[in-house]
C-alpha positions as CSV (number, residue, x, y, z in Angstrom):
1,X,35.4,6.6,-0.4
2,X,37.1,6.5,3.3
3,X,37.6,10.2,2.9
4,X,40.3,9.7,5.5
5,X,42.6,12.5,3.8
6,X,40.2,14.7,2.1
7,X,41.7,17.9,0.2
8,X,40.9,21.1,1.8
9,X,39.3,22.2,-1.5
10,X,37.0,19.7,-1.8
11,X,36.2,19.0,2.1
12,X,33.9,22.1,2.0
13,X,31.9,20.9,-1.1
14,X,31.5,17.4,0.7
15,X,30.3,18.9,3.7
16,X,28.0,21.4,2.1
17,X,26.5,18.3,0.1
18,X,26.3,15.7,3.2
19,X,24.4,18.6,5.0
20,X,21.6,18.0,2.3
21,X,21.9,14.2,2.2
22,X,23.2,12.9,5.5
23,X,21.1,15.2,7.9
24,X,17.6,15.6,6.4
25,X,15.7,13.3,8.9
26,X,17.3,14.2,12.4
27,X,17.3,17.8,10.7
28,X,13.8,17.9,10.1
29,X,12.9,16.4,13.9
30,X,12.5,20.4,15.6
31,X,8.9,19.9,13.6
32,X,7.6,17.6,16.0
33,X,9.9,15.8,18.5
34,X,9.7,18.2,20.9
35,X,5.4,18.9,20.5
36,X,5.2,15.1,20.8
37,X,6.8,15.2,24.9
38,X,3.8,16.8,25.9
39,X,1.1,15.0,23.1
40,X,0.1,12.6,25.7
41,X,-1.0,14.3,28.8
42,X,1.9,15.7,30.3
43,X,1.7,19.4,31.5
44,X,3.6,22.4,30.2
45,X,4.8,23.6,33.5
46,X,8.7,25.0,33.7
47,X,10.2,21.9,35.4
48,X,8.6,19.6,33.1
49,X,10.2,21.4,30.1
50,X,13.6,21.4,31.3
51,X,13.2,18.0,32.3
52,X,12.3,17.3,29.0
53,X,14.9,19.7,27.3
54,X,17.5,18.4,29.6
55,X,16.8,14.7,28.6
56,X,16.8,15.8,24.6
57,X,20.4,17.3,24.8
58,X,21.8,14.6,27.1
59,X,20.3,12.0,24.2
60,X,21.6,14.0,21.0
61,X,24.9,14.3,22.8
62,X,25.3,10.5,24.0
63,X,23.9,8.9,21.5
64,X,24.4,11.2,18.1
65,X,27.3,13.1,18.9
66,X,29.5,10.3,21.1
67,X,28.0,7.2,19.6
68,X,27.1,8.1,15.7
69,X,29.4,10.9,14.8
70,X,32.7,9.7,17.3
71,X,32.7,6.4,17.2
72,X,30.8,4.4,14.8
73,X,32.0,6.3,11.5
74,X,35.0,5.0,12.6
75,X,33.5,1.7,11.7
76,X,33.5,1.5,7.7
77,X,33.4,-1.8,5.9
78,X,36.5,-0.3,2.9
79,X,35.1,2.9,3.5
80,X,30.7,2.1,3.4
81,X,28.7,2.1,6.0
82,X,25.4,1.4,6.8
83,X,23.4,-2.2,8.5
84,X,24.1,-3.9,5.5
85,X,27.7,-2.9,5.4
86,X,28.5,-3.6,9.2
87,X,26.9,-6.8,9.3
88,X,29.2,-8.1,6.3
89,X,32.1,-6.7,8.3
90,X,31.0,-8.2,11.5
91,X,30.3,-11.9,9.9
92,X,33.6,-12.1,8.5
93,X,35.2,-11.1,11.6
94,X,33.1,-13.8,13.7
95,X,33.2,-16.7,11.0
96,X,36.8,-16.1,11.8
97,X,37.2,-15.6,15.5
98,X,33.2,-16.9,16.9
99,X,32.1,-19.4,14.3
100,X,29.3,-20.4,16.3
101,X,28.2,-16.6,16.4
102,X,28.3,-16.0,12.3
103,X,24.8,-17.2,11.4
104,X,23.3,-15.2,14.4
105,X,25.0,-12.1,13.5
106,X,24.0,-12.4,9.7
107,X,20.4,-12.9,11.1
108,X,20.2,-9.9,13.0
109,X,22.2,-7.7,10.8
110,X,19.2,-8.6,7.9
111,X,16.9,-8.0,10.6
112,X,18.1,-4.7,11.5
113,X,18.0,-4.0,7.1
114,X,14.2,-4.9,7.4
115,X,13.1,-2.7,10.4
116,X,14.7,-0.4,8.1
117,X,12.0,-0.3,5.2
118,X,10.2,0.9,8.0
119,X,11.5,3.5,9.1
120,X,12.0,4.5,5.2
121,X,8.4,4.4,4.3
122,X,7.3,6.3,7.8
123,X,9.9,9.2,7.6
124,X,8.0,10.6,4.3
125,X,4.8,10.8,5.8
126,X,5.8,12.4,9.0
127,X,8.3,14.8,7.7
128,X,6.1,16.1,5.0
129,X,3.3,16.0,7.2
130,X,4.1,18.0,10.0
131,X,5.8,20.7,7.7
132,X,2.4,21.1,5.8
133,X,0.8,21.1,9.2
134,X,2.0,25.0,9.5
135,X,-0.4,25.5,6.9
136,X,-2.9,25.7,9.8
137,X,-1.0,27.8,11.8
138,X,-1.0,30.2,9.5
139,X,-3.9,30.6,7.8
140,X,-6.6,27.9,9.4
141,X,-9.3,27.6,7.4
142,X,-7.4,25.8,5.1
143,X,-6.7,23.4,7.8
144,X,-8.5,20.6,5.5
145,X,-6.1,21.2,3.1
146,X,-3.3,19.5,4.5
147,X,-3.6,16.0,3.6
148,X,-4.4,16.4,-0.3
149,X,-1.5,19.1,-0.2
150,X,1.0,16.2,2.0
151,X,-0.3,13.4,-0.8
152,X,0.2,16.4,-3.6
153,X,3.9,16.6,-2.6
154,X,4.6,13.2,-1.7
155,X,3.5,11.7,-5.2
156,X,4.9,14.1,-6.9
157,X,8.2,13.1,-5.3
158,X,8.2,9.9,-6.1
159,X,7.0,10.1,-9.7
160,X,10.2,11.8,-10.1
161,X,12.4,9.4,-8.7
162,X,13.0,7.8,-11.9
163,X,14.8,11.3,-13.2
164,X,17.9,10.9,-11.2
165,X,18.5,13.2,-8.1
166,X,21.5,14.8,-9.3
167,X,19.9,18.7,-10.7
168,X,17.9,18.5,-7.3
169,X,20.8,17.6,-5.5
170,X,22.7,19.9,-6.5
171,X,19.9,22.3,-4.6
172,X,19.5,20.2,-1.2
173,X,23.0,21.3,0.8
174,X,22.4,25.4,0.3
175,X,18.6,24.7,0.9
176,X,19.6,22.7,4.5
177,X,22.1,25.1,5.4
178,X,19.0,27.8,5.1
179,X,17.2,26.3,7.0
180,X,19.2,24.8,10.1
181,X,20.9,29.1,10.5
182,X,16.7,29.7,10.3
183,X,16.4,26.9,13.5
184,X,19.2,28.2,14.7
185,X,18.0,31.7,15.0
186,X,14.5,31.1,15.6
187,X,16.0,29.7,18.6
188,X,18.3,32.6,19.8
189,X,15.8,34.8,19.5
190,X,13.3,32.5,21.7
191,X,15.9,32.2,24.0
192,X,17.1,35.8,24.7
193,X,13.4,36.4,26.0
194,X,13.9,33.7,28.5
195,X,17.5,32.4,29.3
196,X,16.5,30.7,32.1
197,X,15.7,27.8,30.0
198,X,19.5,27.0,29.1
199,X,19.5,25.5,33.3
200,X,18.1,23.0,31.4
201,X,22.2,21.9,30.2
202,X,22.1,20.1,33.6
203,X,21.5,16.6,33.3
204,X,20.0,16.4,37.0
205,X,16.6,17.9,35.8
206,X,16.5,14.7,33.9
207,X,17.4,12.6,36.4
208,X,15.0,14.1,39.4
209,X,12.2,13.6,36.7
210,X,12.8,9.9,36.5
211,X,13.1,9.8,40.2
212,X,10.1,11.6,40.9
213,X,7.9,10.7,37.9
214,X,9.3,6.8,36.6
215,X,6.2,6.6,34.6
216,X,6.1,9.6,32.9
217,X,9.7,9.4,32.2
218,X,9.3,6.4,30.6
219,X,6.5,7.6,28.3
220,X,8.4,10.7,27.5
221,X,11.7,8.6,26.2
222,X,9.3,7.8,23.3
223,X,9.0,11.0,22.6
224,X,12.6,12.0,23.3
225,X,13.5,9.2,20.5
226,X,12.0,11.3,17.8
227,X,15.1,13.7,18.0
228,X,17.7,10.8,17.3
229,X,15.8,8.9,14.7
230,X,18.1,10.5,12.0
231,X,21.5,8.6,13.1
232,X,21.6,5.5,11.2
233,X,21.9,7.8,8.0
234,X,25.0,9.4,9.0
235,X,26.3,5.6,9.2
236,X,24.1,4.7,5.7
237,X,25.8,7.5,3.8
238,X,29.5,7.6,5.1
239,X,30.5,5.7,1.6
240,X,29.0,9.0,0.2
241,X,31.5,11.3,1.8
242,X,33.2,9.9,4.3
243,X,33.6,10.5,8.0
244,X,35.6,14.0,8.3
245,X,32.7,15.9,6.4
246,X,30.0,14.4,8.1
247,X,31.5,15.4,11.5
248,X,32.3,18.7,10.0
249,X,29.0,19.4,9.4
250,X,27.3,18.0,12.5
251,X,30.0,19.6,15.1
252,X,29.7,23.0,13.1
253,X,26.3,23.9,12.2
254,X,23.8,20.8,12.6
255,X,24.1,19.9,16.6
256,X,23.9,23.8,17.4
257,X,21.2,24.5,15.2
258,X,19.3,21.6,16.5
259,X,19.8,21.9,20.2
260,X,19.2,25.9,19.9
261,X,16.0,25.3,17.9
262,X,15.1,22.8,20.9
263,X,15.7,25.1,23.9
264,X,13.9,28.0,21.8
265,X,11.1,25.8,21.9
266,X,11.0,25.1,25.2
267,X,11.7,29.0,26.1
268,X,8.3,29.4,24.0
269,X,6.9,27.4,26.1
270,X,8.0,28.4,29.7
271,X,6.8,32.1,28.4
272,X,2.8,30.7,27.4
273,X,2.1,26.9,28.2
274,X,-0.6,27.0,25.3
275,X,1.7,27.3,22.6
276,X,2.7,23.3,22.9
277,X,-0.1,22.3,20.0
278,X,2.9,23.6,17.7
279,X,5.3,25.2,19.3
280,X,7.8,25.2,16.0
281,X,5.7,27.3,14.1
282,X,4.7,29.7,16.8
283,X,8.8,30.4,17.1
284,X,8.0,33.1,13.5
285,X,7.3,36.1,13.6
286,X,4.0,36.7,11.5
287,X,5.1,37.4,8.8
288,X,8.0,35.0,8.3
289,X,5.7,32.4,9.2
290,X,4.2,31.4,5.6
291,X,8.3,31.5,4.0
292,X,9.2,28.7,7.3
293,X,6.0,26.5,6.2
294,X,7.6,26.8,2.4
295,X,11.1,26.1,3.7
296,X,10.0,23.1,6.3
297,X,8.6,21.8,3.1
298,X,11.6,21.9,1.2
299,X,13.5,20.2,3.9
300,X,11.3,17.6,4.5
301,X,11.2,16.8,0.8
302,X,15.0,16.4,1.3
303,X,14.8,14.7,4.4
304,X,12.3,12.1,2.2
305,X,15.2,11.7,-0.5
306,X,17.6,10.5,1.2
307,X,15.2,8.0,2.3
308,X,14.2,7.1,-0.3
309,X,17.4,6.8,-2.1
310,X,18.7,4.8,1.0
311,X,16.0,2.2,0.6
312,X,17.2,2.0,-3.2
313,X,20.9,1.4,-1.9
314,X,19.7,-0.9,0.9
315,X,17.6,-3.2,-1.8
316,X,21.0,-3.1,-4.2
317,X,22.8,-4.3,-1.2
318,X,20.5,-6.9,-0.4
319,X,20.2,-8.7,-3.5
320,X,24.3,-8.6,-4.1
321,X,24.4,-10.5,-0.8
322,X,22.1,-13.2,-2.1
323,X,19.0,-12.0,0.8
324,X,16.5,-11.0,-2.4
325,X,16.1,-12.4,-5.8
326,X,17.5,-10.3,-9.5
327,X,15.7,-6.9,-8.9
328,X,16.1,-4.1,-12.2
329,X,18.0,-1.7,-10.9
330,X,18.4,1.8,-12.7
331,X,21.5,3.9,-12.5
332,X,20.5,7.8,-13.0
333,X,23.6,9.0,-13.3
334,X,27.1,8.5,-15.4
335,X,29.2,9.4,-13.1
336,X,27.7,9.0,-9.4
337,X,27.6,4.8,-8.4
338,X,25.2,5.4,-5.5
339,X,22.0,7.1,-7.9
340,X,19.9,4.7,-8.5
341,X,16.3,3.7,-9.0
342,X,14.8,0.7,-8.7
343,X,11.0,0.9,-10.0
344,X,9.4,-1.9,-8.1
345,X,10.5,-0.4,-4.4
346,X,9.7,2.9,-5.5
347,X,6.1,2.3,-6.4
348,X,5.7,-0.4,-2.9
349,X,6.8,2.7,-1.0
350,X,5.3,5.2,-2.3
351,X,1.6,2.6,-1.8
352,X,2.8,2.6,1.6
353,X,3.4,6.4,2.3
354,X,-0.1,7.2,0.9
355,X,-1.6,4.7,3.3
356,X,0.1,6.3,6.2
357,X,-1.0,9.8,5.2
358,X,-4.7,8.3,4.9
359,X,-5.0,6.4,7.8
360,X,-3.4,8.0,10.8
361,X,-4.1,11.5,9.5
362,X,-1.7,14.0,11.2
363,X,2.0,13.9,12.1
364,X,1.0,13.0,15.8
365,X,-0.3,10.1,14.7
366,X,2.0,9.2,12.5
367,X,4.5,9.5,15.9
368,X,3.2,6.9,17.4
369,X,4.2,4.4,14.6
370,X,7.7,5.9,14.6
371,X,10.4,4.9,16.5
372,X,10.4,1.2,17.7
373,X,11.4,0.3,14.0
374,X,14.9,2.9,14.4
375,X,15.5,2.0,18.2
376,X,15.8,-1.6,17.7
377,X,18.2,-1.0,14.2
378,X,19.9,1.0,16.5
379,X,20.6,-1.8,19.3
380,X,21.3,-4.4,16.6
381,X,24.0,-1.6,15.0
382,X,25.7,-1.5,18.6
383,X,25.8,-5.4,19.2
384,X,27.5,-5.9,15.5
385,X,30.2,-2.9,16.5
386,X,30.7,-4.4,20.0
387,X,31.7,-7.7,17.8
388,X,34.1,-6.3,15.6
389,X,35.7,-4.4,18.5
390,X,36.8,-7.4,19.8
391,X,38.9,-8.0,16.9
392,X,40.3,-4.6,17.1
393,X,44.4,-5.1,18.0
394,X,44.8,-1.6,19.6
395,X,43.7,-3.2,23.4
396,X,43.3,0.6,24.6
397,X,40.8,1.3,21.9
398,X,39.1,-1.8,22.1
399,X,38.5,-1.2,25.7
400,X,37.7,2.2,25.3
401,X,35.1,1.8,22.4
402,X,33.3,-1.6,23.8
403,X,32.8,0.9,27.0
404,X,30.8,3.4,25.4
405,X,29.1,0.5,23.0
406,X,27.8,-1.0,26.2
407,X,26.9,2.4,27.6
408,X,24.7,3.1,24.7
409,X,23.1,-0.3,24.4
410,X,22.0,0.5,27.7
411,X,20.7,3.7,27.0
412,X,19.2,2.3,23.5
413,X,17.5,-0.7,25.1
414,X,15.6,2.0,27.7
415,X,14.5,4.2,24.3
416,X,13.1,0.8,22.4
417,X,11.5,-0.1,25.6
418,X,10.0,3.7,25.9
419,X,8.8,2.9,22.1
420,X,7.2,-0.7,22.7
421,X,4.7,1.1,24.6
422,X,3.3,2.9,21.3
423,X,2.4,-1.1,20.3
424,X,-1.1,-0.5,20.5
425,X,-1.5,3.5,19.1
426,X,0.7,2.5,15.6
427,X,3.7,1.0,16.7
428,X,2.6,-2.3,15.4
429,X,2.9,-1.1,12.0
430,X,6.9,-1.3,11.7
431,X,7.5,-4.7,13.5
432,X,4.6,-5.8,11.6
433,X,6.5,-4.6,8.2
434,X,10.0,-5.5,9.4
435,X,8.8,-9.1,10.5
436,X,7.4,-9.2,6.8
437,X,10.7,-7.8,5.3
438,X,12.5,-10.0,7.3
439,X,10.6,-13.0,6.2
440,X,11.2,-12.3,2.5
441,X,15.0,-11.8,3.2
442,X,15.3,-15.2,5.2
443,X,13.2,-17.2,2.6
444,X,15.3,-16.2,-0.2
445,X,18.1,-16.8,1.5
446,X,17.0,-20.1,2.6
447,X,15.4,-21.2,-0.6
448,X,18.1,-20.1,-2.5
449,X,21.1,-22.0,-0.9
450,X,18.5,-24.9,-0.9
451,X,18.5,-25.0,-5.2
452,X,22.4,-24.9,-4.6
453,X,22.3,-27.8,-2.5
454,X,20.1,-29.3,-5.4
455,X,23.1,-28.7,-7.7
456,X,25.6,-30.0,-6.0
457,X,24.0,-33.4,-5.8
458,X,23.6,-33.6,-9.8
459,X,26.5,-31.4,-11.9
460,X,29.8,-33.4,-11.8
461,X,32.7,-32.1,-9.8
462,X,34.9,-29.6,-12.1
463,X,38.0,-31.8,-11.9
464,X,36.1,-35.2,-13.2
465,X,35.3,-33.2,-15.9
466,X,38.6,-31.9,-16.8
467,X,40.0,-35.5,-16.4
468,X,37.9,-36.9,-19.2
469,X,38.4,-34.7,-22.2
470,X,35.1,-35.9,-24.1
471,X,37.2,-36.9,-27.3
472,X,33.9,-39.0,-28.5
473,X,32.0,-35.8,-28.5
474,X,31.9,-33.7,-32.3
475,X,33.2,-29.9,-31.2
476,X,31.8,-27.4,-33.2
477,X,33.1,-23.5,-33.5
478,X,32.7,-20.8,-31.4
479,X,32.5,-20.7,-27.4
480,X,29.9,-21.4,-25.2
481,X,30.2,-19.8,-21.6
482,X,28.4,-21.2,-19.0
483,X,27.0,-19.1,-15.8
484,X,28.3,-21.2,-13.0
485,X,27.0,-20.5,-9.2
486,X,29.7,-23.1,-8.0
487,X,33.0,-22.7,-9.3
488,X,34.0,-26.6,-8.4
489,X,30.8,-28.1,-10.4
490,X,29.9,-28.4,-13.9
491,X,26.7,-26.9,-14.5
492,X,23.8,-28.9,-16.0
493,X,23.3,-26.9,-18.8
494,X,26.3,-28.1,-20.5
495,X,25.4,-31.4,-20.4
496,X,22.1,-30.9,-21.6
497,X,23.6,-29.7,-24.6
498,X,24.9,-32.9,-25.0
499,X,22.3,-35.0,-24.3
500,X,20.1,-32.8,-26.8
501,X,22.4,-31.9,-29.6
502,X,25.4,-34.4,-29.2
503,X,28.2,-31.8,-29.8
504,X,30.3,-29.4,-27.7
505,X,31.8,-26.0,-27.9
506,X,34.8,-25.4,-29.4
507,X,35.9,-23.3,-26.6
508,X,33.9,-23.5,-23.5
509,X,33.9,-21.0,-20.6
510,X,32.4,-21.6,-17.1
511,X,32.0,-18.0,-15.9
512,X,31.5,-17.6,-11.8
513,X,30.5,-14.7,-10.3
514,X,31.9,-13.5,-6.6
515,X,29.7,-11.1,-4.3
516,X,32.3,-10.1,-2.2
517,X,31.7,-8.9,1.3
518,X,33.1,-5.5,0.6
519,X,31.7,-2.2,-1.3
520,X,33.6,-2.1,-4.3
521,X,36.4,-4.4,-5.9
522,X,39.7,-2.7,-7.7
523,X,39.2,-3.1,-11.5
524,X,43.0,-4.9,-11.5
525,X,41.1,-7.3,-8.9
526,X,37.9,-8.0,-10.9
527,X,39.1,-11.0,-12.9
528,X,40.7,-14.5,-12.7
529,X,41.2,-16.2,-15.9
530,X,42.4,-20.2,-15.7
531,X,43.0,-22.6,-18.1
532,X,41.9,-26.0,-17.1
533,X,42.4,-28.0,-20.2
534,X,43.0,-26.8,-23.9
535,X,39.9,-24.9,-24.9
536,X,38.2,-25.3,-21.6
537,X,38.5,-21.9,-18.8
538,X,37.3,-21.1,-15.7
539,X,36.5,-17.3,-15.1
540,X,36.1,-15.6,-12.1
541,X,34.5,-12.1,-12.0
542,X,34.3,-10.3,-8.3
543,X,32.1,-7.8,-7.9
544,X,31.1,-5.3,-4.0
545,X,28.2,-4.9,-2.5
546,X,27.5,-1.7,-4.0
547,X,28.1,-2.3,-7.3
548,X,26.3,-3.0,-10.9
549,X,27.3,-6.6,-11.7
550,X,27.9,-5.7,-15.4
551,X,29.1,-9.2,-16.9
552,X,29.1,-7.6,-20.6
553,X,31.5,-4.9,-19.6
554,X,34.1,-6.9,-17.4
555,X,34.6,-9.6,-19.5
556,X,36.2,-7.4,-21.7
557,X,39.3,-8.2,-19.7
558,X,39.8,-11.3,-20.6
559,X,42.0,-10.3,-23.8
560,X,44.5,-9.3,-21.3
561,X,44.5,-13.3,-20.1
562,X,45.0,-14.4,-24.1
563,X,41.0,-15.3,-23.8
564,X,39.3,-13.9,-26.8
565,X,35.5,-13.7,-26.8
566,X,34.5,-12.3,-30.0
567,X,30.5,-11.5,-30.2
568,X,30.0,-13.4,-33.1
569,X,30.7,-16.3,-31.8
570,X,30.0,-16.5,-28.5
571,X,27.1,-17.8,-26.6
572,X,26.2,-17.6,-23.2
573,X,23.8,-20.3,-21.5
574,X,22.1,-19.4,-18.2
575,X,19.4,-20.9,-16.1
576,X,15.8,-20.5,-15.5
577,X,14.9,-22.4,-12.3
578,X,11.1,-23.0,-11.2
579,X,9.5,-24.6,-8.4
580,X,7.5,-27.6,-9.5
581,X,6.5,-28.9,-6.2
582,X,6.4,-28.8,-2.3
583,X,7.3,-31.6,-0.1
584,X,8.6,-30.5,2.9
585,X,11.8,-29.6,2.9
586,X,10.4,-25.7,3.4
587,X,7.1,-25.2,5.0
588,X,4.7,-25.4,2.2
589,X,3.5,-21.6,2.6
590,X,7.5,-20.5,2.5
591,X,8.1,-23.0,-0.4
592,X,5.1,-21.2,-2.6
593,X,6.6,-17.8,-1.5
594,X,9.8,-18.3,-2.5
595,X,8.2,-20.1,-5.5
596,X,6.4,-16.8,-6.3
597,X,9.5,-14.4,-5.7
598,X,11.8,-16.7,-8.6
599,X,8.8,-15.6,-10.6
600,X,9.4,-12.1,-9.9
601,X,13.2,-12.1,-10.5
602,X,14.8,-10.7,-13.1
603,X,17.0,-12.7,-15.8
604,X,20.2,-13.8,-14.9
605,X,20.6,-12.5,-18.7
606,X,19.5,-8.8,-17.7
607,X,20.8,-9.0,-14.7
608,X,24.4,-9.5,-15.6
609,X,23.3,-7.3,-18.2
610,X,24.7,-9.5,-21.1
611,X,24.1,-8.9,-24.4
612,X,20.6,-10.5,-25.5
613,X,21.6,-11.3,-29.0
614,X,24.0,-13.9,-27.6
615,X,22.2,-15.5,-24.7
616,X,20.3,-18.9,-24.8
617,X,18.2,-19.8,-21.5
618,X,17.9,-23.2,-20.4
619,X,14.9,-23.7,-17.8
620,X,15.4,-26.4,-15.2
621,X,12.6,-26.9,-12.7
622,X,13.6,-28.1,-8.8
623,X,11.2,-29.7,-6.3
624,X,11.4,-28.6,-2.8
């Protein structure tokens, strides 16, 4: 939904629900972005904190407020946002206008989708972590406690996935409006003690610290990144509720909340240098100190959801482009598109998260993994916006917004810089992972256009078929419908039919399906029914992004096209393709792997989610 004229009525429920979705990560960052700035050896003195408090608000404004919130939600591929989105929007303006540029910018766009993954498996681990990590604050002798506690929570969140989110959901914008008025006010209060620390508005302290110290400001970018890692997700989840409520809430309560909780910190700070080991937590009073650790948990849990669920959406997307093969994909809800589950990436993340926990041990740690994966997403989102800008007609605007894309590559491309140097303390983990990601996307891409190619050389063109009406042939009753991946070729299946059993269909159907480059197609748009001889159709069904391809269910149509499809008497024939050999046309270690991934692929059959009683499957096997 664009959202682009949103009744007052409901633009407060919106905004109230993208609170809890949109901004859990960035919202949880007051845990430990601003501890990290002074993690790895530089000292708590009064300029180095407004230097460093200076540089956070100059980067949440420039790059979250300007970049995310003003400009790039204006970017919406028919109202969804998101890598994925974006880079379908930016390919179709290039295949157009740059031809030569298409097939880089659908590279990078699937690359930017795998450094994703990521950042969705890290964000758990250090969200939940450094909540839990107030444990020690409070009470430390149960300071051993924390990991089984962070492993406790983090399981238990993910055995629920399969539920549906929609009862907790309805929980997680009141809970996120608690607790950014508590970072708020923790804030104020730090800051009333010691006002000085608001000098810190001028961007000059920032600047004289990278004049002074170039090396130190370079180290502390990494840390300053920590604070903006939350911005893809107000792109990811703009399909969700649109721009005007996600603005609304940032520009009302999350931006002050997060930049008062910030300066409170560094007012803490200024006051006793020793309170950097966790200066969050040492913002309570006593005896509000145990209720934040509760409510930091709660809102990393949220903060973890939408995660979670965006890696869900991301995967969906992903295989609806063609970039993964048939995954099961469970919808949670009757009414809400975007809840879904899908078992396999839950159970792979969740492997992931509990290795993360176990092996770097504290949220500190964990820091050091996080940030190269988001920086460089967030580089690739500003190339792919700069592109489409260039097709904007408005010259003003396009002036105007390629300006302050260019500002913030600039300004992005120092933060991932900042973040490479974490290579050798974690950071290896994510390029490691997206590289992987990245190499399953492009070999199912690759692999998969390849068996096309395969096709084409064998099935006979549509129209020779047509021409010769197979009057030799005995017809039998009923119709047989035929899963077609090109709409100009006959597929083999049919004539295996006659080669085997000597007879035709009646009625025959040659069903194609289109994955269109947009979200969501208009139900009056989803099918296109032709005759091409008497008893022989072609069908078109188009289905978005970010929709269930449900064959069963949209061929209902076709009784407004004078096509009957009765259930008793209908058939549908689909393909089961294996690898049976390996010479060369992939790399023998990418032919096995995408040999290994058909494996894992679901049924064209449950995919489609026809109806098993009527569907025969044919198995062809391919050598590449």
């Amino acid at each position: 939904m664009t959202n682009s004229h949103v009744p007052k009525q409901k633009l407060g429920a919106l905004t109230l629900a993208a609170l809890g979705i949109v901004y859990g990560d960035i919202g949880t960052s007051p845990l430990y972005a601003f501890k990290e700035a002074f993690t790895h050896g530089l000292a708590p003195s009064h300029a180095n904190v407004l230097a460093t408090l200076s540089a956070l608000f100059w980067a949440i404004t420039l790059i979250i407020s300007l970049k995310y919130v003003w400009l790039v939600l204006r970017f919406d591929n028919k109202g969804e946002g998101g890598v994925l989105a974006l880079q379908a929007l930016a390919h179709r303006h290039t295949r157009r206008t740059m031809p030569q540029w298409s097939k880089a910018v659908a590279l990078i766009g699937v690359f930017a989708a795998a450094l994703f993954y990521g950042d969705a498996i890290i964000t758990p681990a250090i969200s939940v972590l450094s909540a839990i990590e107030g444990i020690s604050v409070a009470t430390p002798q149960f300071e051993h406690l924390i990991i089984p506690i962070t492993l406790g929570i983090l399981i238990s969140l993910f055995l629920i996935q399969r539920f549906g989110t929609a009862k907790v959901g309805i929980l997680f914008g009141p809970i996120t409006v608690v607790w950014f008025v508590s970072l708020g006010a923790l804030g104020i209060s730090s800051i009333l003690q010691t006002p000085e620390v608001l000098q810190a508005l001028n961007p000059l302290y920032a600047l004289e610290f990278t004049l002074h110290h170039p090396l130190a400001a370079f180290v502390l970018l990494s840390a300053v990144f920590l604070a903006l890692t939350g911005g893809e997700a107000l792109y990811a989840d703009m399909g969700h509720f649109g721009a005007k409520p996600i603005r609304l809430a940032w520009y009302g309560l999350v931006w002050p909340a997060l930049i008062l909780n910030y300066f409170g910190q560094g007012a803490l700070v200024m006051r006793d240098p020793t309170m950097t080991q966790n200066p969050f937590y040492f913002l309570a009073p006593d005896g509000l100190l145990v209720p934040l650790v509760v409510l930091a948990t709660m809102a990393t849990v949220i903060a973890s959801q939408a995660t979670i669920s965006g890696a869900y959406s991301l995967t969906q997307q992903a295989t609806r482009l063609g970039y993964l093969p048939r995954i099961r994909v469970q919808h949670t809800s009757d009414s809400e598109q975007g809840q879904i589950y899908i078992a396999s990436v839950n159970w792979l993340m969740l492997l992931g998260v509990i290795l993360l926990v176990l092996g770097f041990g504290s949220s500190s740690g964990l820091a050091a993994a996080y940030g190269i994966a988001v920086s460089g997403t967030m580089i690739i989102t500003s190339v792919l916006i700069f592109l489409v800008a260039l097709a904007r007609p408005n010259q003003r605007l396009r002036k105007a917004i390629i300006a302050s894309v260019l500002v913030a590559i600039v300004f992005e491309i120092m933060f991932f810089s900042s973040n490479l140097s974490k290579i050798g303390h974690g950071g290896w983990l994510p390029i490691l992972l997206g590289l992987a990601i990245f190499t399953l996307l492009t070999t199912w891409k690759t692999g998969s256009e390849l068996i096309a190619e395969h096709r084409r050389k064998i099935n006979v063109t549509m129209r020779k078929f047509v021409a010769d009406p197979h009057r030799e042939i005995p017809r039998v009753s009923g119709t047989a419908v035929y899963l077609a991946s090109n709409p100009n070729l006959v597929p083999s299946r049919l004539f295996y039919n006659i080669k085997h059993y000597k007879v035709m269909h009646e009625q025959i159907v040659f069903l194609h399906v289109d994955n269109e480059e947009v979200p969501y197609v208009e139900e009056e748009n989803r099918l296109m029914v032709t005759g091409l001889a008497p008893g022989i159709y072609s069908v078109a069904v188009r289905f978005g992004f970010r929709e269930e391809p449900d064959l069963g269910k949209a061929l209902r149509g076709t009784v407004n096209y004078q096509l009957d499809l009765p259930a008793d008497s209908t058939t549908f024939f689909v393909a089961r393709t294996s690898i049976v050999d390996c010479e060369g046309v992939l790399p023998y270690w990418r032919c096995a792997l995408f040999g290994w991934m058909m494996r894992q692929s679901e049924s064209a059959a449950t995919y489609f989610n026809l109806p098993s009683e009527q569907v025969v499957e044919i198995g062809t096997q391919v050598t590449l």
